[in-house]
Each structure stands twice: as structure tokens, then as C-alpha cells.
C-alpha positions in Angstrom: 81.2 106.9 240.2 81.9 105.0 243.6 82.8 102.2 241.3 85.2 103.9 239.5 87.0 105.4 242.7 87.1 101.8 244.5 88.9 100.7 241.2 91.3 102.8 241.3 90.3 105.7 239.5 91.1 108.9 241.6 87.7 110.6 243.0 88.1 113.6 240.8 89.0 111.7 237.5 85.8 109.3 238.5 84.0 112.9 239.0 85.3 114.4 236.3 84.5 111.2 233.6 81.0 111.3 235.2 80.2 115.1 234.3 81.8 113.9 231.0 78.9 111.4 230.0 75.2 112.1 229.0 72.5 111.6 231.9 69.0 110.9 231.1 66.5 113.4 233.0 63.1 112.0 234.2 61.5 113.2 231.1 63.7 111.2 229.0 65.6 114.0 227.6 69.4 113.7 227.6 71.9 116.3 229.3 74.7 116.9 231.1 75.9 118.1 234.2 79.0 120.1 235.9 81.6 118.9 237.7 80.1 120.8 241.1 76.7 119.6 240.4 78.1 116.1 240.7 79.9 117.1 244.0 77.2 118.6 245.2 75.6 114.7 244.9 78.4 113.1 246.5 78.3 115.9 249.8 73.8 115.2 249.8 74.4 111.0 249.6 77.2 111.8 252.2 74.9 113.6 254.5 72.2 111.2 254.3 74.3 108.0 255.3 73.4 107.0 258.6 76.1 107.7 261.4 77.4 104.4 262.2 78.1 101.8 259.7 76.1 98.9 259.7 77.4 95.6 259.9 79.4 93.9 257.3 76.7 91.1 255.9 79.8 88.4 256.7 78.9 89.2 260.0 75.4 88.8 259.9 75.6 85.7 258.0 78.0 84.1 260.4 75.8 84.5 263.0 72.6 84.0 261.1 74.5 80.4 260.3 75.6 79.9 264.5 71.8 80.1 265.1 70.9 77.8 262.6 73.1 75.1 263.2 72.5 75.4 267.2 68.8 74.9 266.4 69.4 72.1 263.9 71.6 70.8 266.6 68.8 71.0 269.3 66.5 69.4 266.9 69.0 66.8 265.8 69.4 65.3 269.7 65.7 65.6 270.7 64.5 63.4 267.8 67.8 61.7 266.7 66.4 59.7 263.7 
């Protein structure tokens, strides 16, 4: 459903086309589900997101690659061949 909202779908269609479609239940048994019930989702995933985002992975990589290089570096002029 997120997918559908970052491409442009509206949340509520995206909520709406959700309810729409046939979910499988843990016993293998298809069903649907209401509109709220899928609200009711979105508020619970909401509440369990941590508080503060956590870094984009760009970031992480970019430093992950600063570190790496600065040891390659270090290696590189101790034992140049």
C-alpha cells in the first residue's frame, strides 16, 4: 500500500484498492478486510516506528567507503609495493 501512495496513488485510493483485494489468512484461507481494518494497520506500523529516523543508507555507505579508503590508504604508504 506504501507503494502505491509513493507512486502516486492517493493514501485512501491505495487504502481503498487494498481492502479491495483478497488476503490470504495464516491458515491459508482467503478473505477480505475493511477499509478501517486496513487503517487500523497503518496507525499500529505507525506507532511501532521508532522515533527518530535512521540514517539514509547513502550516508552510511559514504562513510563506510571514507573508512575504507583511509585504511587502504594507511596500508598503501606503510608497505607501498
Amino acid at each position: 500500500m506504501t507503494a502505491r501512495a509513493l507512486s502516486g496513488q492517493g493514501m485512501d485510493a491505495a487504502v481503498r484498492a487494498v481492502a479491495a483485494q483478497a488476503h490470504q489468512t495464516p491458515a491459508g484461507e482467503s478473505t477480505t478486510v475493511s477499509v478501517r481494518s486496513v487503517y487500523r494497520w497503518l496507525a499500529e506500523d505507525d506507532r511501532d516506528e521508532p522515533a527518530v529516523p535512521e540514517p539514509a543508507a547513502p550516508v552510511i555507505l559514504d562513510d563506510y567507503r571514507r573508512r575504507v579508503l583511509a585504511r587502504l590508504a594507511r596500508e598503501r604508504r606503510a608497505d607501498p609495493f
